[in-house]
C-alpha positions as CSV (number, residue, x, y, z in Angstrom):
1,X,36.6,-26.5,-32.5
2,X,38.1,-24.3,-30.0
3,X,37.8,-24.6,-26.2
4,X,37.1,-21.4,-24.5
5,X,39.6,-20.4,-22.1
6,X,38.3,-19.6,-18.3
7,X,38.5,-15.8,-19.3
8,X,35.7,-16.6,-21.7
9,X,33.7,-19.1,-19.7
10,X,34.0,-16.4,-16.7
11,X,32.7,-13.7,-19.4
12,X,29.7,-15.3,-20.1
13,X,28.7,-16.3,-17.2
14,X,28.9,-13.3,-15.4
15,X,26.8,-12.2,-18.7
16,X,24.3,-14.8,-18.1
17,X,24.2,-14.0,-14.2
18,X,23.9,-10.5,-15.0
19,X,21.1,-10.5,-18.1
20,X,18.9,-12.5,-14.9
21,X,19.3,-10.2,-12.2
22,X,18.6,-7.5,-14.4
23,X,15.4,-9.0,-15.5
24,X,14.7,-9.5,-12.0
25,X,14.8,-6.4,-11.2
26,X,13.1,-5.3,-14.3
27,X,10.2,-7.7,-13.1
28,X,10.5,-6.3,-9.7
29,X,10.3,-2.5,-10.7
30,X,7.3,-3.4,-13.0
31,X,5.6,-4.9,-9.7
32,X,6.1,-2.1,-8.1
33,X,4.4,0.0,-10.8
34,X,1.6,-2.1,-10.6
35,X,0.9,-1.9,-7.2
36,X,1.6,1.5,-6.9
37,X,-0.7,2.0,-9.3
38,X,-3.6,-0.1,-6.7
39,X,-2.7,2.1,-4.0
40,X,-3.2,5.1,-6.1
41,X,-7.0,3.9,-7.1
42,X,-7.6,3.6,-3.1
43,X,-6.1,6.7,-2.5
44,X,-7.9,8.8,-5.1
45,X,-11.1,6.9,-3.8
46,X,-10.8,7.8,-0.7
47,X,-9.5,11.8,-1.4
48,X,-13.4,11.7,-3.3
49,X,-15.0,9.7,-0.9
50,X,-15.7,7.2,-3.9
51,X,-16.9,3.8,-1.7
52,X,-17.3,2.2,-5.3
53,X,-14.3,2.6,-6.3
54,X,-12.5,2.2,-3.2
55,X,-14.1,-1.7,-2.9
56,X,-12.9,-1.9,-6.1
57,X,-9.0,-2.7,-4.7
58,X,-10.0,-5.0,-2.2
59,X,-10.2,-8.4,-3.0
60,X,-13.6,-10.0,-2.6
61,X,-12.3,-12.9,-0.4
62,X,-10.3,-10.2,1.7
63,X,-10.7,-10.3,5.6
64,X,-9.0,-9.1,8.5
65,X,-8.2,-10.8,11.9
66,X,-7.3,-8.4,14.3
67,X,-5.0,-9.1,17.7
68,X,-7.9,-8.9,20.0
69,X,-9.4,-11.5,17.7
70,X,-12.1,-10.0,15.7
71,X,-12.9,-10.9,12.1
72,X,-13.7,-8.0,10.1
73,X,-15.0,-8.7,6.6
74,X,-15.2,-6.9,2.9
75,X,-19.1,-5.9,4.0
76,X,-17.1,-4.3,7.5
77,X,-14.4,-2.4,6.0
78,X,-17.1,-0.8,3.6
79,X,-19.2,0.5,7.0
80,X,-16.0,1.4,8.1
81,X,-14.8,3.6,5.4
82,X,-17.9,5.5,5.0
83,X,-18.2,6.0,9.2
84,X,-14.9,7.4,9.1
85,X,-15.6,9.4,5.7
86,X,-19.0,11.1,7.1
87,X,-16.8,13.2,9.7
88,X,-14.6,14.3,7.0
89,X,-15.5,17.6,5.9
90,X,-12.4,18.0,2.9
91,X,-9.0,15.9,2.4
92,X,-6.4,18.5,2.0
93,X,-3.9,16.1,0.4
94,X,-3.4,12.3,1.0
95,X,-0.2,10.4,-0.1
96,X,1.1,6.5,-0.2
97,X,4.4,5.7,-1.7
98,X,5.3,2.5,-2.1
99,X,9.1,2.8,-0.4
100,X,10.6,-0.9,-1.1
101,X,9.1,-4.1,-2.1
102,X,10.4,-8.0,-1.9
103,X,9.8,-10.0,-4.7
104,X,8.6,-13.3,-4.3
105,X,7.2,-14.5,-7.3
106,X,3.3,-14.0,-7.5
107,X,3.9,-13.1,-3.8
108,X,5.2,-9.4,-2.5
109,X,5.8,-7.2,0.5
110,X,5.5,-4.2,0.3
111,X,6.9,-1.2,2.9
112,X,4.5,2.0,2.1
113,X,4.5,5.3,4.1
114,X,1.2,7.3,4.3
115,X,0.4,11.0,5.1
116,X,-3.0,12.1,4.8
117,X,-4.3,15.6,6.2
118,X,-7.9,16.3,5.9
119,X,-10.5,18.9,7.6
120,X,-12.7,16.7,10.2
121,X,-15.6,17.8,12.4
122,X,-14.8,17.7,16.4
123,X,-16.5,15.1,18.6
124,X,-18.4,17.7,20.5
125,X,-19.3,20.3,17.8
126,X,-19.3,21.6,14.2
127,X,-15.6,23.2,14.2
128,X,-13.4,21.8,12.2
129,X,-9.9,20.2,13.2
130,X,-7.1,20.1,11.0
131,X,-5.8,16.4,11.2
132,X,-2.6,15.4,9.7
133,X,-1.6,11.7,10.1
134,X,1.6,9.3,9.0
135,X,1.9,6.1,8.8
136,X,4.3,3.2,7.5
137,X,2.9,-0.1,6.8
138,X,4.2,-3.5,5.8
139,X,2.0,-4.9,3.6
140,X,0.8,-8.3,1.7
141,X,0.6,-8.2,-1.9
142,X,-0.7,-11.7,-4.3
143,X,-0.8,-12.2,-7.6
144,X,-4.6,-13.3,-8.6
145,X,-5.9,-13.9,-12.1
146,X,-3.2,-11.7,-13.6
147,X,-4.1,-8.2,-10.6
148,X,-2.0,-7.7,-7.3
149,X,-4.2,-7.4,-4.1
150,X,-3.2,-6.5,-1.0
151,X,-4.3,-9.2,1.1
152,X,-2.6,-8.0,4.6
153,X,-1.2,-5.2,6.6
154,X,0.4,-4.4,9.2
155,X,0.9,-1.1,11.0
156,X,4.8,-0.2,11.7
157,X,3.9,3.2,13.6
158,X,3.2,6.9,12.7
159,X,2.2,10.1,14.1
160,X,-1.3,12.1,14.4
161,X,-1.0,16.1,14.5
162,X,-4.4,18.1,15.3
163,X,-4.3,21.9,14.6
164,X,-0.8,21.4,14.0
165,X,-0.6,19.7,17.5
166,X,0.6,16.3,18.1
167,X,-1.6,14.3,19.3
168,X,-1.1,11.3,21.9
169,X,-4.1,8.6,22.1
């Protein structure tokens, strides 16, 4: 029996090193695919006005606790969607691409960056305003019973253009 020489030894285990980071980022990429594929149910949901649907990517245990310390639930962010939805006359085009993600075994972050413009009816009339807005987000991804669900997010700043305005809240 031969004993391999450090050459060898070194070899394989750069192999072995290599064979695992590759299937972590194999697992990684396929993650990503998978929740980009959530996000895209939302977003077409939302581009139809599809409320169904839309609850259909949020976990049913999911809540929110905001800074000023409010608790909005599931039964919330459903009122909230279709408030927001009844002064949207037609979404022009609405995007969000996952940009980076950090694996953490059934656990993931996820950095996402949003543009949606849509058609929306003014405040003080029936004219409609042409509203584009971007956002980036850091989100909160779990693995639960075999689905990714994005259990938090927070906002990391964006931009809202009216009538090809920007606009400043």
């Amino acid at each position: 029996m031969k004993v391999a020489s450090a050459v060898q030894c070194f070899l394989l285990i750069t192999g072995i090193v290599a064979c695992n980071r590759s299937s972590e980022t194999k697992n990684a990429e396929n993650v990503q695919r998978l929740i980009q594929a959530q996000i895209d149910l939302g977003v077409e949901a939302t581009r139809t006005k599809d409320i169904d649907r839309y609850m259909s990517v949020v976990p049913e245990d999911w809540v929110l606790h905001d800074e000023e310390g409010h608790t909005l639930t599931r039964d919330d962010l459903r009122r909230g969607a279709l408030q927001q939805w009844s002064i949207i006359e037609k979404t022009i085009s609405i995007s969000v691409r996952v940009d980076r993600i950090a694996l953490h075994e059934d656990q993931a972050t996820v950095w996402t960056s949003q543009r949606w413009e849509r058609l929306m009816h003014e405040r003080t009339g029936p004219a409609l305003d042409d509203v584009v807005t971007t956002q980036r987000h850091e989100e909160q991804w779990r693995l639960v019973k075999g689905k990714w669900w994005c259990h938090g997010i927070k906002e990391l700043g964006g931009e809202i253009y009216v009538n090809g305005k920007r606009y400043r809240e």
